[in-house]
C-alpha positions as CSV (number, residue, x, y, z in Angstrom):
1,X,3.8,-11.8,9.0
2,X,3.2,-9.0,11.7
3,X,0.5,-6.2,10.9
4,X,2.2,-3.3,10.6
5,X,5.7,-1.6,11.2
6,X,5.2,1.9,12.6
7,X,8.0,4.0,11.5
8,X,9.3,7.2,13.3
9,X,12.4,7.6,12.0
10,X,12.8,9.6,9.0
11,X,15.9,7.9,8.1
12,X,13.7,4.6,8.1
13,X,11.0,6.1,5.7
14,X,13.6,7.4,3.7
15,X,14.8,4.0,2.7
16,X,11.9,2.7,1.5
17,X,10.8,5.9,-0.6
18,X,12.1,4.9,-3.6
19,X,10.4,3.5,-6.8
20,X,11.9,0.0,-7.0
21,X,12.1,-0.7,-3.5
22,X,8.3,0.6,-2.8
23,X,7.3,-2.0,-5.7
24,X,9.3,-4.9,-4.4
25,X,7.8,-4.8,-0.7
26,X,4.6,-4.6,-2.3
27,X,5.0,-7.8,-4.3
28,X,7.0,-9.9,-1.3
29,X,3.1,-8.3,0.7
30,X,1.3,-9.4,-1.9
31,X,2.7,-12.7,-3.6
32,X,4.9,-13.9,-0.9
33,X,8.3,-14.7,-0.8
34,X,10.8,-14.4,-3.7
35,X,14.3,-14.3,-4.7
36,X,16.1,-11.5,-6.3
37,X,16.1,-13.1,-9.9
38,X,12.4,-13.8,-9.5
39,X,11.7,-10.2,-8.2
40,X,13.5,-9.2,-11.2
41,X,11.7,-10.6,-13.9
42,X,8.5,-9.3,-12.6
43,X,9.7,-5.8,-12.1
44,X,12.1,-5.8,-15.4
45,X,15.5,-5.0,-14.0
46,X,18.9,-7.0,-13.4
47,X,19.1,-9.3,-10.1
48,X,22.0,-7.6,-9.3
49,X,19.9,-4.6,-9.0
50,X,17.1,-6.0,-7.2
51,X,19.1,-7.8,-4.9
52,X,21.1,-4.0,-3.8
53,X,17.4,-2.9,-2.7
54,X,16.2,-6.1,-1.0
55,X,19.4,-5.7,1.5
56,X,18.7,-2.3,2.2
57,X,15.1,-3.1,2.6
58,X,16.6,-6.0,4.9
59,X,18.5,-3.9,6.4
60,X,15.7,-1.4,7.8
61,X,13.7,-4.2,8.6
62,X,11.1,-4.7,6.2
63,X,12.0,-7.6,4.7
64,X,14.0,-10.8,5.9
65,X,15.4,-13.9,5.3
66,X,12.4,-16.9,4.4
67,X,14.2,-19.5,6.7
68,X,10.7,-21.7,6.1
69,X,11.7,-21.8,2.3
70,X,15.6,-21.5,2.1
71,X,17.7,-21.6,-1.5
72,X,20.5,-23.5,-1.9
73,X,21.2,-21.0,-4.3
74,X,20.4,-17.5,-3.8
75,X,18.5,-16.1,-0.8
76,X,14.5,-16.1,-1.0
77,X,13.1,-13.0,1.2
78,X,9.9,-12.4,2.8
79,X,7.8,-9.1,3.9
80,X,8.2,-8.7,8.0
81,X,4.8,-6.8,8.0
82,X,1.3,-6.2,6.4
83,X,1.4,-2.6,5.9
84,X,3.9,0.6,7.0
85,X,2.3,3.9,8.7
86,X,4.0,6.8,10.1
87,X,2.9,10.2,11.3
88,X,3.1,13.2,9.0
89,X,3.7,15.3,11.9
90,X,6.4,13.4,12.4
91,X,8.4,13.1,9.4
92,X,8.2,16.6,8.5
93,X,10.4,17.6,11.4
94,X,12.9,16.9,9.5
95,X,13.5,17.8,5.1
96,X,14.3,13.9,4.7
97,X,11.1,12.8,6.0
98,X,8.7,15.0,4.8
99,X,10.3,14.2,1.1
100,X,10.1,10.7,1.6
101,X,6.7,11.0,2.9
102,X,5.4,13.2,0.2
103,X,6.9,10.6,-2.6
104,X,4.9,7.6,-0.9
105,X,1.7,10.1,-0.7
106,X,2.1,10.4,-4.2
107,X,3.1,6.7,-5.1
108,X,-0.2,5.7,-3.6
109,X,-2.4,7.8,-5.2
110,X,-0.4,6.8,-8.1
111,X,-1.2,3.4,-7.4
112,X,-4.8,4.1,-6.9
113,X,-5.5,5.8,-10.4
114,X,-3.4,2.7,-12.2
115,X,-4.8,-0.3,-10.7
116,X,-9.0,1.3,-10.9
117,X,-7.8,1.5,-14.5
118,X,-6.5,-2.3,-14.8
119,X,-9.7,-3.5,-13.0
120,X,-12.0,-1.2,-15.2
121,X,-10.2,-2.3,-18.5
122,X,-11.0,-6.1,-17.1
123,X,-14.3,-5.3,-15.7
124,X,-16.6,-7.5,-17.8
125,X,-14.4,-10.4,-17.2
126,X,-15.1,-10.6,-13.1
127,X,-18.5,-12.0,-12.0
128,X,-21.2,-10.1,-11.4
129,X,-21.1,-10.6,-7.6
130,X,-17.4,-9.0,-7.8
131,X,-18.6,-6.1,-10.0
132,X,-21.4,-5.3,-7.9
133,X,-19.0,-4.8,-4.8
134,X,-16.2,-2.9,-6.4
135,X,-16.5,0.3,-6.7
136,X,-15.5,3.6,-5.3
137,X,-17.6,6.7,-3.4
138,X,-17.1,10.3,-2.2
139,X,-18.5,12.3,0.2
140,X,-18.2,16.1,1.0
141,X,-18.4,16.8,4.6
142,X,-17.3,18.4,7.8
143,X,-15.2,17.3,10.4
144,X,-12.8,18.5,13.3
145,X,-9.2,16.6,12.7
146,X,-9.9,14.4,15.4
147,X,-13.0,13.6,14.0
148,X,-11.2,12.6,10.6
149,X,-7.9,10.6,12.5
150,X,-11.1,8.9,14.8
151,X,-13.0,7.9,11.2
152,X,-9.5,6.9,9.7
153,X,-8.7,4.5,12.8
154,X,-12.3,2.8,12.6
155,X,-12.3,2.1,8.6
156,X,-8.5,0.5,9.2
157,X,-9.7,-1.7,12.2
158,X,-13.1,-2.5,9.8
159,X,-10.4,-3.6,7.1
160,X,-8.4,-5.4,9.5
161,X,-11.3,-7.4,10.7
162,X,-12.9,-8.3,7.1
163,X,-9.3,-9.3,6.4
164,X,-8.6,-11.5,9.1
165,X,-12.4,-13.2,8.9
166,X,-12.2,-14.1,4.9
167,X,-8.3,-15.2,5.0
168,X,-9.1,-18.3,4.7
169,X,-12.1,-18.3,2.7
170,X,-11.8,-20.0,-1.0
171,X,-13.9,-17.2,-2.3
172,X,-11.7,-14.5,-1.3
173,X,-9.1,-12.5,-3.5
174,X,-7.0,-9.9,-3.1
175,X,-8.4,-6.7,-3.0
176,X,-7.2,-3.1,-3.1
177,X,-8.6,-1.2,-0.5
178,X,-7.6,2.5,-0.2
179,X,-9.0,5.5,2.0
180,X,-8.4,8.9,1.8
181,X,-9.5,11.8,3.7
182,X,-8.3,15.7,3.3
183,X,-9.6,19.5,4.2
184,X,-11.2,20.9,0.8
185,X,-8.9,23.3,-0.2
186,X,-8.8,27.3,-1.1
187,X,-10.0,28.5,-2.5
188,X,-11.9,26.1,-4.6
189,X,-14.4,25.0,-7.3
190,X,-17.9,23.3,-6.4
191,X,-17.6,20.1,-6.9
192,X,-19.2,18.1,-9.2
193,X,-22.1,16.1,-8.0
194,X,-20.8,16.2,-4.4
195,X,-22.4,12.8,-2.2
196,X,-22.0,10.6,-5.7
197,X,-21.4,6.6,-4.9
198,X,-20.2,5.6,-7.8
199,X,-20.3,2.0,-8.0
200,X,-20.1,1.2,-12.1
């Protein structure tokens, strides 16, 4: 599986940016390949259905054909890449990117508040080594864009490289990493205990 599929076409994005097609590439990332009728029993809709979406994500190449772990029977698909970035800047040159931009901004952070929640409802069931190391922070700072898209690029490469060294590991598991970084806006409140690691 390649790293990551750069998109700069709006038309691209715009394909992806939709609820059931965002949540299949996510579980073809995550769990590997699948067929339509398995990908529909995990996501609760007809495989008639989910196989529609997996050809158009085929189609703008985020998925393709498994030929490692072929079907007789129906078609089992696999993710073509890791992760999908694309420039803001970019896809707001045009309406159709910057929607489909904004709904994937908003799927993540979607993603972000439901999955802390599943790990904090389970908390007490991980070991102590794994509660110890989740955990989110915050910091209030200030920084020139560059210095924030410079910051940005080295946490992603640290990622990258944690990834790549424990892939293999026994001990490992998947793990939700997210980052997010944005101007304070105005005007605006104080916030509350600004600096707080929070690591519960």
């Amino acid at each position: 599986m390649g790293r990551t599929f750069r998109i700069s076409d709006p038309r691209i994005l715009k394909a992806v940016a939709h609820p059931l097609r965002v949540r299949m590439l996510g579980l073809l990332r995550a769990d590997g390949p699948a067929t339509a009728t398995e990908l529909a029993r995990k996501v609760g809709e007809s495989s008639g259905l989910t196989s529609y979406h997996l050809r158009a994500l085929a189609k703008y190449g985020f998925i393709e054909e498994d030929p490692e772990q072929r079907d007789a029977r129906e078609r089992r698909w696999r993710a073509v890449h890791r992760y999908t970035s694309w420039n803001d800047t970019e896809m707001a040159a045009t309406p159709e990117g910057a929607e489909a931009a904004a709904f994937l901004r908003r799927r993540q952070l979607d993603s972000l508040v439901r999955r802390f929640s599943d790990f904090e409802a389970e908390r007490s069931s991980w070991s102590p080594e794994w509660q110890d190391a989740a955990g989110m922070s915050d910091h209030v700072v200030r920084l020139t864009p560059r210095s924030l898209a410079e910051l940005r690029d080295r946490i992603t490469a640290l990622v990258e490289e944690y990834a790549d060294r424990d892939a293999a590991d026994p001990d490992a598991e998947q793990v939700f990493f997210y980052q997010a970084g944005y101007p304070r806006t105005s005007p605006a409140e104080s916030p509350e205990e600004p600096g707080r690691e929070s690591r519960p």
